[in-house]
N, C-alpha and C positions, 0 to 999 in steps of 0.2 A: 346644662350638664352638671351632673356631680363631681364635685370638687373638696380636695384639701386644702386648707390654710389654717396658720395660725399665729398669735396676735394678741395682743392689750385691750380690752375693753375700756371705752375712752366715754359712752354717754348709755344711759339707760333709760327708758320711756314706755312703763305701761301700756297695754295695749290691750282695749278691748276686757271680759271676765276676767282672763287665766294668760293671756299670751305676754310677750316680751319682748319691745323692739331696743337692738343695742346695736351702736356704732363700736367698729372695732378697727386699729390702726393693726394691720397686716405685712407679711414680709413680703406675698406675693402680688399682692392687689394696692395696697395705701390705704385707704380706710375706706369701708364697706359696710352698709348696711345690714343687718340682720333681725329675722323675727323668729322666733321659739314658741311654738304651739301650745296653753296646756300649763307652761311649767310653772304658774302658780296655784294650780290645781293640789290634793293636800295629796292625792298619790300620781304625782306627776309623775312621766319614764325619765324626762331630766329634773334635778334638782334646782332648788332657785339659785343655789348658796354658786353653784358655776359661775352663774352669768350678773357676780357684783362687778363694779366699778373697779379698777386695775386688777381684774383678775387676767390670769395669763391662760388663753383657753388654743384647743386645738379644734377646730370643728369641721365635720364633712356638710356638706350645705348645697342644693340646687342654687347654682349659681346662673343668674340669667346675665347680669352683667355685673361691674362692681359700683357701676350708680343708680342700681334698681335695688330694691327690696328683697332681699335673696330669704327663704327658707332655710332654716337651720335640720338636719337628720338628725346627725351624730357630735358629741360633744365629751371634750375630754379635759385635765387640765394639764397643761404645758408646765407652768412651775408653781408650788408650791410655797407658799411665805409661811417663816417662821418665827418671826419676832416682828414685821409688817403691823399686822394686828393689833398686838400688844402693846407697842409703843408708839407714844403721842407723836415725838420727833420724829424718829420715820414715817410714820403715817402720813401727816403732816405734808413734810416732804415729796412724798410719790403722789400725793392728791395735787399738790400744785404742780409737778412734770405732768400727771392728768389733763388736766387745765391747759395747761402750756401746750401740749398733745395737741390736744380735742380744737383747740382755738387759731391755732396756725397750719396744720397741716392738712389741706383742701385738695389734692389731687388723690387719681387712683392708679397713680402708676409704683410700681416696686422699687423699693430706694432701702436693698439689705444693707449697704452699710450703716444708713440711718436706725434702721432696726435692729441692728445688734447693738448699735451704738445706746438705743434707748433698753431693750433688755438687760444688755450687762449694764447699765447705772442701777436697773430694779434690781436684779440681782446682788448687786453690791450695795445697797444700803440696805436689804433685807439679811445680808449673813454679817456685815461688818458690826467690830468691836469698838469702832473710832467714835468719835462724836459726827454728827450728820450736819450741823450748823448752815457749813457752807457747801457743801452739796450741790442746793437748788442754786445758788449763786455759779458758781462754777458749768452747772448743767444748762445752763442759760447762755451763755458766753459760747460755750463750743457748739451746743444743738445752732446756734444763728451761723457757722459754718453750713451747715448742711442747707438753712431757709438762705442763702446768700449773700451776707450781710455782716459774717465777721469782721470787726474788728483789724487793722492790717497794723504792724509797726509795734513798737512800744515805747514805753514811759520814759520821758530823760531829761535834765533840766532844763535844755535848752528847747524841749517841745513838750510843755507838764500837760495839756489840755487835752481830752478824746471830742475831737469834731463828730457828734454823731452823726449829722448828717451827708457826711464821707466816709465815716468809721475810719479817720486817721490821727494820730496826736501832731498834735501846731502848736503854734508857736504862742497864739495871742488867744484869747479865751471869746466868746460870741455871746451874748445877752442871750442866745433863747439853745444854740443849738450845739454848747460844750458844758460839758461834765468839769466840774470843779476841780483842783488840783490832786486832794486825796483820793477823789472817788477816782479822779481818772488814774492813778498810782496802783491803786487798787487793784481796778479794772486788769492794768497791765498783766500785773501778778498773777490774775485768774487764767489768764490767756495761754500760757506754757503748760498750767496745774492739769495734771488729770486726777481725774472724778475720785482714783482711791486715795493721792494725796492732799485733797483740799482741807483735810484735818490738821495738815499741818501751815496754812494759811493762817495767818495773825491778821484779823479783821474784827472790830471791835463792834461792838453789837451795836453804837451807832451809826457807824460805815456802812457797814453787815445791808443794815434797814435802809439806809439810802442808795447803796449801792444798787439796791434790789430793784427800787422805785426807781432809778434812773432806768435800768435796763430793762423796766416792762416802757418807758419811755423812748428808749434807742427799739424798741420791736416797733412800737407803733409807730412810729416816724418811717418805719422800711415796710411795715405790712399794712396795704388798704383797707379799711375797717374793723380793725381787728378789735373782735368787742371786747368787754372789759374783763381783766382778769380780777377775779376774785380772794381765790385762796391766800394771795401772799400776806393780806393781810391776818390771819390765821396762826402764817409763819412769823409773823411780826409779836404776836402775844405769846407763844410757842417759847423761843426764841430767847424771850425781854424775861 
């Protein structure tokens, strides 16, 4: 059947001369395979420049299922980035929620809150004036609500430690499976923030960087194989 959706482009993979298969995280389906006939041909009907890597696309497509390889028709773009492009830091940024995307989210069922939740963060690091630093920090922390695995409680002297593997703060610290006293302080802090006031978060660019590395640490510990992420090391030189 022909169908509407629209969605993040999360993986891209040449295909064949001219064609183009991309994975895309969808509000009505979860993430769905797709292929685009052609479009690297020099007078393609679609463009290539659509179908980059976080681009936000609207497309009508034979949908046979959403874990089959679906044909792409028609294709439009959903939002536009204005300063995305242009800037390292943002850039930067949305390549590792990319990442973060593309690497944890494995079903094909519809989960709008999640999806507005991840559209207005692009949104918002694409028009904001703030600095974008902690962002990806912040956007790691609450997106693990949605994967099930938030975080519960908060920081206090008499419990300074984040047990990750409960996600609760304790009392006494564990040799492999508690976050340090700052980072877990930290942690706490990011937990109430949302995504537009993380600029006002006071996290020092060596917290910052282990903060980050503890919490690609608290994922893997809750998600089964979850390969390796990349980017943040990226954000690490960005950053510093």
């Amino acid at each position: 059947m022909i169908v509407k959706t629209s969605g993040i482009i999360i993986r891209t993979v040449k295909y064949g001369e001219s064609s183009l298969i991309f994975d895309m995280y969808t509000r009505e389906y979860g993430v769905c395979s797709f292929i685009v006939g052609g479009v690297r041909k020099q007078k393609a009907k679609l463009s290539l420049s659509l179908f980059q890597l976080m681009s936000w696309l609207e497309v009508v497509a034979y949908l046979k299922s959403p874990k089959d390889l679906n044909r792409v028709k028609e294709a439009r773009p959903l939002l536009y980035y204005n300063s995305v492009p242009f800037d390292l830091s943002k850039r930067s940024v949305c390549l590792f929620m990319t990442e973060i995307i593309q690497k944890t989210i494995r079903g094909h069922e519809a989960n709008e809150a999640l999806f507005d939740f991840i559209k207005d963060t692009f949104e918002f690091v694409d028009c904001t004036s703030h600095p974008v630093s902690n962002v990806h920090v912040v956007f790691l922390v609450h997106f693990s609500r949605f994967l099930g695995f938030m975080p519960i409680g908060s920081w206090t002297q008499a419990k300074p430690f984040l047990d990750m593997m409960h996600g609760t703060f304790v009392t006494h610290a564990h040799p492999l499976y508690t976050l340090d006293e700052s980072t877990s302080r930290q942690l706490s802090a990011c937990m109430p923030c949302s995504i537009e006031n993380s600029h006002k978060l006071e996290i020092s660019k060596k917290v910052r960087l282990k903060l980050l590395e503890d919490l690609i640490a608290f994922y893997r510990l809750h998600l089964e194989k979850l390969p390796e992420i990349r980017t943040h090391k990226i954000l690490g030189d960005v950053f510093n």
